[in-house]
LUMMARMAR-180632 format. One record per residue (C-alpha): residue number from 1; x, y, z. Coordinates in pm, 1 decimal, decimal comma, always signed. Each point is the difference from the previous one (the first is absolute). Example, Ala and Ser with C-alpha at 12.3 -4.5 7.8 and 13.67 -1.06 7.14 Angstrom:
+-----+----------+----------+----------+
| pos |       xx |       yy |       zz |
+-----+----------+----------+----------+
|   1 |  +1230,0 |   -450,0 |   +780,0 |
|   2 |   +137,0 |   +344,0 |    -66,0 |
+-----+----------+----------+----------+
end
This chain:
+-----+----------+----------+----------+
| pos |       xx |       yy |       zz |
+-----+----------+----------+----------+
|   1 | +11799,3 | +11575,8 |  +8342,3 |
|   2 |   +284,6 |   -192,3 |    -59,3 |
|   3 |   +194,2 |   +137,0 |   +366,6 |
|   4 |   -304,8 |    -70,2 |   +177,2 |
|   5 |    +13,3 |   -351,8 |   -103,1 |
|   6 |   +359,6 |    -19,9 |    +74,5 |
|   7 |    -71,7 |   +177,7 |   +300,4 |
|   8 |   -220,2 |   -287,5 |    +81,4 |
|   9 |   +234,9 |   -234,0 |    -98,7 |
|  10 |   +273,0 |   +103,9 |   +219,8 |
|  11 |   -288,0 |     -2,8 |   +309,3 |
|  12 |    -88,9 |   -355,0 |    -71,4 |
|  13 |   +363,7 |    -67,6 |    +39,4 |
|  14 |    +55,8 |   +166,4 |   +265,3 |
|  15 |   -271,0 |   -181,6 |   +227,6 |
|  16 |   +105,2 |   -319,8 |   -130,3 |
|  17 |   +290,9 |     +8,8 |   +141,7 |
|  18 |   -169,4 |     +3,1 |   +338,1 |
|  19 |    -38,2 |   -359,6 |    -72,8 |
|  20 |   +111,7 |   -317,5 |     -6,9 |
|  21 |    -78,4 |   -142,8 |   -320,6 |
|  22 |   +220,4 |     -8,9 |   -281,3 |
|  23 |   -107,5 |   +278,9 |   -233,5 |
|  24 |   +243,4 |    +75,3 |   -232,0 |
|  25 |   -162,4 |   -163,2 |   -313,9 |
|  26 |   -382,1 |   +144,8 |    +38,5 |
|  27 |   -300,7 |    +40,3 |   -199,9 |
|  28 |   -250,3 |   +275,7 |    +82,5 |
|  29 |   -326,0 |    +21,2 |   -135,5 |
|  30 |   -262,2 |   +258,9 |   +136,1 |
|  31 |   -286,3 |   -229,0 |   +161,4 |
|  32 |   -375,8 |    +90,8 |    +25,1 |
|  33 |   -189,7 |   +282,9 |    -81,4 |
|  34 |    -42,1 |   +159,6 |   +345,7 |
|  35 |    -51,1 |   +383,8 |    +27,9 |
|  36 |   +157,3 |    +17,1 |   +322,6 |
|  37 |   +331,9 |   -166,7 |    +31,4 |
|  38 |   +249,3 |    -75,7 |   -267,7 |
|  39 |    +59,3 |   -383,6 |    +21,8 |
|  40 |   +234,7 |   -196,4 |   -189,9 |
|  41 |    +94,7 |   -369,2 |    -73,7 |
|  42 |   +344,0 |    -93,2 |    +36,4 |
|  43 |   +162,8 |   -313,2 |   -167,7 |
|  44 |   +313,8 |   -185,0 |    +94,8 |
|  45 |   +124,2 |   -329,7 |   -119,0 |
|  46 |    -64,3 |    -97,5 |   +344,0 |
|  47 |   -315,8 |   +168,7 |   +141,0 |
|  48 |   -287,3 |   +236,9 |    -60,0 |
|  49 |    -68,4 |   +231,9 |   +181,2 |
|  50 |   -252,2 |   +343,4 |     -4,2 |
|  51 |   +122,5 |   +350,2 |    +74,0 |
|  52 |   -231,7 |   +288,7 |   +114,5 |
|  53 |    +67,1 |   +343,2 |    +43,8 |
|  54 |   -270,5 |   +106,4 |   +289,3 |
|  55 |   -165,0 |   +374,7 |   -132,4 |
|  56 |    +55,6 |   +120,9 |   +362,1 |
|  57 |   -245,4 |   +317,4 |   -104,7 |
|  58 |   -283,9 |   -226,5 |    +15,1 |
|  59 |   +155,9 |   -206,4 |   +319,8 |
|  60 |   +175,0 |   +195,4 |   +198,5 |
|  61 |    +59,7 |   -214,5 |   +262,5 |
|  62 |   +204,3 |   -239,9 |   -226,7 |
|  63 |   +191,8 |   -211,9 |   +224,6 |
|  64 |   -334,4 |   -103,5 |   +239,5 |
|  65 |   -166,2 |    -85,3 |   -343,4 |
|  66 |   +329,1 |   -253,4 |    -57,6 |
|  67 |    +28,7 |   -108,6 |   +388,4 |
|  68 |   -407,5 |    -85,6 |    -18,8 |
|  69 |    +71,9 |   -246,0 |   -297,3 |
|  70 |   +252,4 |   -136,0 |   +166,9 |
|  71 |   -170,6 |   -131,2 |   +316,2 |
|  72 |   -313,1 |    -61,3 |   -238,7 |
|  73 |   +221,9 |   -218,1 |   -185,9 |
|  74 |   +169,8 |   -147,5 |   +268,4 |
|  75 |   -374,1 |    -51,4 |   +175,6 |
|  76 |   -104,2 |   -195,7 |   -327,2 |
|  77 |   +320,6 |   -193,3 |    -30,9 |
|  78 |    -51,7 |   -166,6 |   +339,9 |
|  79 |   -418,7 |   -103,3 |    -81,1 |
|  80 |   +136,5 |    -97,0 |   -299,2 |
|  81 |   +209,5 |   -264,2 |   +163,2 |
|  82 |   -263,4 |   -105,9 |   +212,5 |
|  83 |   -232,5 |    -85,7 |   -314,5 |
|  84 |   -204,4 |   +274,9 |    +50,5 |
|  85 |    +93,2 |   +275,8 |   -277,9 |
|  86 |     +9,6 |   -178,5 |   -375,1 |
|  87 |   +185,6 |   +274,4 |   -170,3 |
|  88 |   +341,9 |    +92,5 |    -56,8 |
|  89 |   +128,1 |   +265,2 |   +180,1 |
|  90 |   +231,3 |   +231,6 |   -204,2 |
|  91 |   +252,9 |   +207,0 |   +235,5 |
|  92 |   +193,5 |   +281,8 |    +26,3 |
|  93 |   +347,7 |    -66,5 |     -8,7 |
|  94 |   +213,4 |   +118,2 |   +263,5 |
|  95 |   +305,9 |   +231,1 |    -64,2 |
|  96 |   +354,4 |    -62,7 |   +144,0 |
|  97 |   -120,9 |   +205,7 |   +307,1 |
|  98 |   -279,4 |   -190,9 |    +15,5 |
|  99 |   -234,9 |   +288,5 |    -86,3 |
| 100 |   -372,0 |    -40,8 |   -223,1 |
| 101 |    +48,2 |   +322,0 |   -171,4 |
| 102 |   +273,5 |   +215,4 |   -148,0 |
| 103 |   +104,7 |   +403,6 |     -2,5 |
| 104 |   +198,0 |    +49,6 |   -279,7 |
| 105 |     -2,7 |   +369,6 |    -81,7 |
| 106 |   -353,9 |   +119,2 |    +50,0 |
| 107 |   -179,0 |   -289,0 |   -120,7 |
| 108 |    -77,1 |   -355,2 |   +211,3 |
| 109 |    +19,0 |   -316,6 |   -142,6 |
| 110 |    -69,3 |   -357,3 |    +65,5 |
| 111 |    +72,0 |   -353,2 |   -118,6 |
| 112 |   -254,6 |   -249,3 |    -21,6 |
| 113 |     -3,1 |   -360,1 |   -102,8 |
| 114 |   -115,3 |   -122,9 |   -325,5 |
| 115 |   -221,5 |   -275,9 |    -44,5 |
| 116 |   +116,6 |   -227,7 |   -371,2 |
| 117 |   -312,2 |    +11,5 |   -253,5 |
| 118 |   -207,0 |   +222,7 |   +182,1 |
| 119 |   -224,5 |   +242,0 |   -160,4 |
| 120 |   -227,3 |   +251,4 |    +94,4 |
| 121 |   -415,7 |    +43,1 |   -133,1 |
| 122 |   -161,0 |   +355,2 |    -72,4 |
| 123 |   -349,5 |    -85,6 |    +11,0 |
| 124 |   -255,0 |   -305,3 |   +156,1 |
| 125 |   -154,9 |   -170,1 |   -292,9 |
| 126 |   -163,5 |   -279,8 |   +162,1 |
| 127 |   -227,3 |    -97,1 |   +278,9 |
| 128 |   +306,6 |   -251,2 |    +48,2 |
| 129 |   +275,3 |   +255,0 |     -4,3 |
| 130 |   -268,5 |   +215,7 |   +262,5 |
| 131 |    +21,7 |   -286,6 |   +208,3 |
| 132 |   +387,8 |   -109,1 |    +21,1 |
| 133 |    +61,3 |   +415,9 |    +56,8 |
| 134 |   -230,0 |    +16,3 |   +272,4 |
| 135 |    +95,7 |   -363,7 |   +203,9 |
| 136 |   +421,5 |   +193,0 |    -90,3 |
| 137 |    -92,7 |   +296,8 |   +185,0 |
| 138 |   -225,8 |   -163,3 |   +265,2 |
| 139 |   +289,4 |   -277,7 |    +82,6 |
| 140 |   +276,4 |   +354,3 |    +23,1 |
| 141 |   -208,7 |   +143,7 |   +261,4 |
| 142 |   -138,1 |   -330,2 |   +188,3 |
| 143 |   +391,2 |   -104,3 |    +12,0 |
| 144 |    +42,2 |   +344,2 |   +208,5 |
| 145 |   -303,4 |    -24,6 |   +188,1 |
| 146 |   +211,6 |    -96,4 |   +291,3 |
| 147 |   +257,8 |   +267,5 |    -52,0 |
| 148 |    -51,5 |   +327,0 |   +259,9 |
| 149 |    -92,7 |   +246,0 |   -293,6 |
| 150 |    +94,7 |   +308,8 |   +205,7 |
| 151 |   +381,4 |   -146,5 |    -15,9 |
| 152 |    +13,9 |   +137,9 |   -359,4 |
| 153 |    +33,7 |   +374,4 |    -71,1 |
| 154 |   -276,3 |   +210,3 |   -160,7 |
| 155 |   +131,4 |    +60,2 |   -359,1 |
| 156 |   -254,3 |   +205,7 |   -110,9 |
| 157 |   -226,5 |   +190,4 |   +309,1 |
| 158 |   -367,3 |    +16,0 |    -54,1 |
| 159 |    +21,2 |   -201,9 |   -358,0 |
| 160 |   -339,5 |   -172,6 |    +45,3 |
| 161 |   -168,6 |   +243,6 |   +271,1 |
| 162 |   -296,1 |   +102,7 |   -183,8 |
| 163 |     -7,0 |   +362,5 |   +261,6 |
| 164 |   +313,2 |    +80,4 |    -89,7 |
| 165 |   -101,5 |    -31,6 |   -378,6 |
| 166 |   -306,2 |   +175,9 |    -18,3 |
| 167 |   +185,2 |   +288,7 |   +249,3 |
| 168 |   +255,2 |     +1,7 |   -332,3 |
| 169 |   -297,9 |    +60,1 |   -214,9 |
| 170 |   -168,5 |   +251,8 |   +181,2 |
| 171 |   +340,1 |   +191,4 |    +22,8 |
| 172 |    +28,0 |    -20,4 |   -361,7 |
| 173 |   -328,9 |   +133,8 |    -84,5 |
| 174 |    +74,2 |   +254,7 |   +222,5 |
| 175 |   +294,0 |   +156,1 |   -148,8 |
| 176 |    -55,3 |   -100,5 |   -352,4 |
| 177 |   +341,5 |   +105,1 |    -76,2 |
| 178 |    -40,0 |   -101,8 |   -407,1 |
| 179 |   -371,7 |   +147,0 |     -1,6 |
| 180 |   -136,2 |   -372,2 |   -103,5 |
| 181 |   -279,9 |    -27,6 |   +230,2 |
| 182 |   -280,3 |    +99,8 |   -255,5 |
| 183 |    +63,0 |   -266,4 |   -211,5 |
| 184 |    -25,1 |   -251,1 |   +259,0 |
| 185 |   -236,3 |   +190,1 |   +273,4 |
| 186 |   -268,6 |   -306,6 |    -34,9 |
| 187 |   +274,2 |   -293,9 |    +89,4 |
| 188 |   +102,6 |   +205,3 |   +298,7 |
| 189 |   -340,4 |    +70,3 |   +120,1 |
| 190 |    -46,0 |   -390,9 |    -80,0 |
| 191 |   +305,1 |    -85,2 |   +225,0 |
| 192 |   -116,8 |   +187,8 |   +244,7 |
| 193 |   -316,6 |   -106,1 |    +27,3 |
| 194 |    +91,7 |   -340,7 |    +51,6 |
| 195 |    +34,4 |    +34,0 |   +395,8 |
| 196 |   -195,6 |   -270,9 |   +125,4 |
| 197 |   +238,0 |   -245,4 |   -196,7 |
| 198 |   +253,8 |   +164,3 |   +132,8 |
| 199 |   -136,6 |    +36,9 |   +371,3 |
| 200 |    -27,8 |   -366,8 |    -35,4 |
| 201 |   +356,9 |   -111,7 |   -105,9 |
| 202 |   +142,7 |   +243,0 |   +292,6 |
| 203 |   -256,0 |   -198,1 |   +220,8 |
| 204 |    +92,6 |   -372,4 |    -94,3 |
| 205 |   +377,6 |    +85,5 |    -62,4 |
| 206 |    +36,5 |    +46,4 |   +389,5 |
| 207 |   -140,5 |   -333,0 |    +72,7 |
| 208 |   +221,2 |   -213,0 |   -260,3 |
| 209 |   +342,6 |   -195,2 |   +123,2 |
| 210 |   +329,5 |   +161,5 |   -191,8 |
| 211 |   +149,0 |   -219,4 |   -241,4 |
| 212 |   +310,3 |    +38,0 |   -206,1 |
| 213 |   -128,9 |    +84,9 |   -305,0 |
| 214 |   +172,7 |    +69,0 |   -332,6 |
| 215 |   -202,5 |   +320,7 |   -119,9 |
| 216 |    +37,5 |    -82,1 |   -388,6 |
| 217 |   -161,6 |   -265,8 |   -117,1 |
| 218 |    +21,0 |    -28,4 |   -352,3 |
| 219 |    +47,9 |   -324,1 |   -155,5 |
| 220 |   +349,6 |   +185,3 |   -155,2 |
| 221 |   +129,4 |    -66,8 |   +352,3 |
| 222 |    -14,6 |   -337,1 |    -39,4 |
| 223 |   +276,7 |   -196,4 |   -170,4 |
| 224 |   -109,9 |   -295,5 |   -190,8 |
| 225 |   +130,6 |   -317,0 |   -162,3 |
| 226 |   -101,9 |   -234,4 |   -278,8 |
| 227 |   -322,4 |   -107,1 |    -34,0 |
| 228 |    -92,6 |   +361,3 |   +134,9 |
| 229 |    +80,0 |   -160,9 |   +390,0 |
| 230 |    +55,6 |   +317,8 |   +293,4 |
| 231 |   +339,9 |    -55,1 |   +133,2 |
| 232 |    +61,2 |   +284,4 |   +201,8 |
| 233 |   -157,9 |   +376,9 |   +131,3 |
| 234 |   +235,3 |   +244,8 |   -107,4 |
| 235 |    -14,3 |   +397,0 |    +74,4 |
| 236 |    -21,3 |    +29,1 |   +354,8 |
| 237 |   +103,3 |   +339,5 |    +33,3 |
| 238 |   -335,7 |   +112,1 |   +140,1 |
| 239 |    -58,0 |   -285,2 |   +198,3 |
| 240 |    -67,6 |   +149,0 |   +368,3 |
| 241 |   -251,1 |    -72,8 |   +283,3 |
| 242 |   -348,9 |    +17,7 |   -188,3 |
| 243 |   -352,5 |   -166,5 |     +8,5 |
| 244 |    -90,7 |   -323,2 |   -280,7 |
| 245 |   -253,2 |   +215,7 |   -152,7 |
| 246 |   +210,6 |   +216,1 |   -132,7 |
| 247 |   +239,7 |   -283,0 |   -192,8 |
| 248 |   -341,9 |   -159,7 |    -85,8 |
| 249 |   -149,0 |   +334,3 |   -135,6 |
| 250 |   +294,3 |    +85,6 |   -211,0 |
| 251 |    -37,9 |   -362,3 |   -176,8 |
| 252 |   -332,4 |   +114,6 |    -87,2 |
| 253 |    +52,8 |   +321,1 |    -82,8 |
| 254 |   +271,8 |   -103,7 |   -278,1 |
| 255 |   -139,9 |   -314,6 |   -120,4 |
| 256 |   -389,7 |     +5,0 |    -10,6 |
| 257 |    -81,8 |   +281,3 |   -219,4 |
| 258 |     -6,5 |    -67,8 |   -364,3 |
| 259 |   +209,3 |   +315,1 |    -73,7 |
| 260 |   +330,4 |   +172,1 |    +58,2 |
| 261 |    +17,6 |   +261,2 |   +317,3 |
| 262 |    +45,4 |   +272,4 |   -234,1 |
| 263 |   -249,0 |   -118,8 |   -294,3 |
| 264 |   -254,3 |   +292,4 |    -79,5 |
| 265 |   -280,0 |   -177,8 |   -146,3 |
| 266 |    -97,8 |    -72,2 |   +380,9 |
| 267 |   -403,3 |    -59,4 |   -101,3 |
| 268 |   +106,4 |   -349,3 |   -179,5 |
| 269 |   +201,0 |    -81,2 |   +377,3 |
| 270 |   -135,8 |   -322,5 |    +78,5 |
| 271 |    +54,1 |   -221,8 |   +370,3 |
| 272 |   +154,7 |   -306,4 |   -107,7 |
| 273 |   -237,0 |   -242,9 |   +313,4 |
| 274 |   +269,8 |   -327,0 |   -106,8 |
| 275 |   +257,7 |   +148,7 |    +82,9 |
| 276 |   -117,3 |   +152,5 |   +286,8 |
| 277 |   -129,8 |   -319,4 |   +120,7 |
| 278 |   +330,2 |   -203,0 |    -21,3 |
| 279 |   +209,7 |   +311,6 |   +148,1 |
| 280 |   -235,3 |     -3,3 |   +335,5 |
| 281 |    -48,5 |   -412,3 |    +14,1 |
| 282 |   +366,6 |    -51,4 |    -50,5 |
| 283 |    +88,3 |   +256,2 |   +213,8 |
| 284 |   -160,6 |   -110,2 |   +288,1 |
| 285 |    +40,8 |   -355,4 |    -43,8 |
| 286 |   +373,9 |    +67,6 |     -4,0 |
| 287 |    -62,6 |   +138,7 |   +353,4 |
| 288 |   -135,6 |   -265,1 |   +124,5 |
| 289 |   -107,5 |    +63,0 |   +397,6 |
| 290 |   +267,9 |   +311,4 |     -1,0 |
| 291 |   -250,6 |   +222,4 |   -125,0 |
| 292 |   -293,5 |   +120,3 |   +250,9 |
| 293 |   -374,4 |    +52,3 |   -102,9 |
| 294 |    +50,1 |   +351,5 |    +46,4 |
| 295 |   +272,4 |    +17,0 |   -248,9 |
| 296 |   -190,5 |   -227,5 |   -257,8 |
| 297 |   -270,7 |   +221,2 |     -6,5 |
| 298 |   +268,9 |   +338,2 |    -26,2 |
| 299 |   +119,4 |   -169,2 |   -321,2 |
| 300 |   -322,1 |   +129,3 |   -178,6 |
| 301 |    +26,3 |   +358,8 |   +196,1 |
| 302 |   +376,4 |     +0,4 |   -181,1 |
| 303 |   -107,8 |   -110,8 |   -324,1 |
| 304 |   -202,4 |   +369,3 |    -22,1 |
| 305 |   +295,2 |   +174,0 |   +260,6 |
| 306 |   +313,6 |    -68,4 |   -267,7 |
| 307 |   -184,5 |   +142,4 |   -317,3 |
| 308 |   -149,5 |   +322,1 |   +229,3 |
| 309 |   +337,2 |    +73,1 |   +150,3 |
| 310 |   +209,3 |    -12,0 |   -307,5 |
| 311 |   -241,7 |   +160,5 |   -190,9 |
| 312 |     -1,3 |   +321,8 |   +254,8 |
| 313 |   +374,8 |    -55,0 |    +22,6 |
| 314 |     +5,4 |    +90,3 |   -404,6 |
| 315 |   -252,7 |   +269,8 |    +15,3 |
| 316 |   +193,2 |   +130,9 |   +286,1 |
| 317 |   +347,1 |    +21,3 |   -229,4 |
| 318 |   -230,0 |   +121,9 |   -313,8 |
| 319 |   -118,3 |   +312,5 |   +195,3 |
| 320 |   +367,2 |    +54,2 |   +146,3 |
| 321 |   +178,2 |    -13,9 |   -306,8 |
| 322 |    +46,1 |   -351,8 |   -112,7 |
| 323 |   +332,6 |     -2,3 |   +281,0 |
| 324 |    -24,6 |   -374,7 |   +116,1 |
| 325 |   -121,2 |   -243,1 |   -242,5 |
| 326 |   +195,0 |     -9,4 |   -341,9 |
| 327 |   -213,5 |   +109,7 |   -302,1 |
| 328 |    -15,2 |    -22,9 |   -400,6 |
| 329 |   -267,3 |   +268,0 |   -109,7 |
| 330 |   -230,4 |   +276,7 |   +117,2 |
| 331 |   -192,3 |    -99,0 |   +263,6 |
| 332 |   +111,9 |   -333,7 |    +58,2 |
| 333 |    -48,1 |    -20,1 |   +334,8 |
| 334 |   -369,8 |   +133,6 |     -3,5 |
| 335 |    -92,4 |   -313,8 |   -241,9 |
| 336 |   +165,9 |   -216,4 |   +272,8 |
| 337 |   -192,9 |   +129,6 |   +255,9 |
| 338 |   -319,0 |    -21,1 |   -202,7 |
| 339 |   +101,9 |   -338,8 |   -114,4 |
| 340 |    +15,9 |   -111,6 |   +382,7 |
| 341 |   -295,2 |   +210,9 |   +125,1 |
| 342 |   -172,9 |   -207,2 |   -260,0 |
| 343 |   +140,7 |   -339,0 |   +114,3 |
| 344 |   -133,6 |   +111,1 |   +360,5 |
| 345 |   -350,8 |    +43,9 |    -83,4 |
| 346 |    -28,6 |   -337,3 |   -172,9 |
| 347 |   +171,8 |   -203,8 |   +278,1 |
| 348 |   -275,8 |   +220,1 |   +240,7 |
| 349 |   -286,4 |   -118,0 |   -272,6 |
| 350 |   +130,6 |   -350,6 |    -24,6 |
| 351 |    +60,3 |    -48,1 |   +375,2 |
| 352 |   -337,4 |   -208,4 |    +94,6 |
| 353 |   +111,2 |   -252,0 |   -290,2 |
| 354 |   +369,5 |    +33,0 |   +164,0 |
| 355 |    -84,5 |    -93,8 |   +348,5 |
| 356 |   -143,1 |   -339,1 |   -162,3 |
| 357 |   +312,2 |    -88,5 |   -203,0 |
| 358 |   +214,8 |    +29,3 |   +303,2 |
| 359 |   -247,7 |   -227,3 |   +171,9 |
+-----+----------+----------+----------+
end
């Protein structure tokens, strides 16, 4: 243990010196509690800064992910001087060479810009907090709306393409490598049988504009300040040409159920209609006239995409072995998958009653 953290150490160091910022009295803290990448928070007498080493397993193509925030950022910083982004805009600094991302061994890393007496939130408690995340995330993307989405790279292919999904499934249940599929035969044959939902999110995906859209909206990608005030959107490293539905869904899908993703007492799960009602108002108000009928009406069609997709996506990595998504006990991606199978069917139930809150 102890050479791997001086191992670690001597890493740090070594892509420090890459730039041009005094480090040579530096305190590093590990920053976050993010499964993927290993971030840090470095303190000088003179600046603060964050440090992330990017898990290239997960994104392989590393330095796109680091060139797309870069013209994102840039692409905010310029609305932002024309009064027409209100957040801060945290960047990546440059090296010496004038590069967004670092080699050093096998491992890529990046600095980033920290922003003084910011903090992050785990969970939505409030029809308030609902409505400040959703008009954060809705200003991000209207910001962009001008910005040619197909001049980013793909980070991720297929991430929300609900064919390419359920293709995963079936391939799982086909080979059943772990022999799980008894114990979960009547969620797969519920998946599947879910193909007019799905025959109508391939139908009105073709007809909806691309966006830039930021793929995880959680309200932990928000930084905030006192008084509980969104500053920034943080964690763009799956931000790539997408459709608003899918940001909109994903703010649904992780802050209008009463209970955790993986909770297993999924017959007290509960749709929280508050919150959901400040996440689509705000959301589109934020818009303004940037957002077409067409997509207004999608919103509602993502709200009951994000919880499907995710949920197939864990059902997917229970049957294959648990290889993708980290986990903490026996079957812990199956009660995810239940979990957001569940959240699914009440957004379908509730939808009547949805279509009039985002009226």
């Amino acid at each position: 243990m102890e050479n791997k953290v001086a191992s670690l150490h001597t890493d740090i160091d070594t892509v420090l010196n890459n730039y041009d910022f005094d480090f040579s009295k530096v305190e590093i803290t590990t920053l976050g509690n993010g499964h993927i990448n290993n971030t840090y928070k470095l303190i000088t007498p003179d600046f603060e800064f964050v440090l992330q080493q990017i898990n290239h397993d997960i994104f392989p193509k590393t330095v796109e992910l680091s060139s797309n925030a870069q013209k994102i950022n840039l692409h905010l910083l310029a609305q932002k001087k024309t009064g027409n982004y209100p957040l801060t805009v945290p960047g990546q600094v440059l090296s010496k060479t004038g590069e967004t991302c670092l080699k050093i061994g096998a491992n890529y890393w990046r600095l980033m810009e920290f922003i003084s007496g910011s903090y992050t939130l785990e969970e939505v408690e409030s029809v308030e907090q609902a409505a400040l995340v959703a008009t954060a995330f809705a200003q991000f993307s209207c910001a962009l709306s001008d910005f040619p989405a197909n001049d980013i790279a793909v980070i991720i292919k297929d991430f929300h393409d609900i064919s390419f999904r359920m293709a995963q499934l079936k391939a799982a249940v086909e080979n059943n490598h772990q022999d799980r599929l008894a114990d979960c035969q009547a969620l797969v044959n519920f998946c599947f049988g879910q193909q007019k939902f799905i025959d109508h999110v391939i139908d009105i995906s073709k007809k909806l504009p691309l966006h830039v859209t930021h793929n995880d909206t959680k309200i932990n990608n928000l930084l905030f300040t006192t008084g509980d005030k969104p500053c920034a959107v943080i964690d763009l490293d799956t931000c790539m040409p997408g459709l608003l539905m899918h940001d909109f869904g994903d703010m649904v899908r992780t802050c209008c159920s009463n209970l955790a993703e993986d909770d297993t007492s999924t017959d007290k799960m509960f749709l929280k209609l508050d919150i959901f009602e400040a996440l689509i108002q705000n959301y589109q108000n934020a818009f303004g006239d940037k957002i077409t009928a067409l997509e207004k009406e999608s919103l509602i069609v993502g709200a009951k995409l994000l919880p499907f997709i995710i949920g197939t996506r864990f059902l997917t990595d229970h049957l294959n072995g648990d290889n993708y998504f980290q986990v903490s006990r026996e079957n812990h991606n199956l009660d995810r998958a239940i979990s957001q199978v569940q959240l699914f069917n009440l957004v379908c139930e509730a939808e009547p009653e949805l279509v009039k809150l985002a009226q």
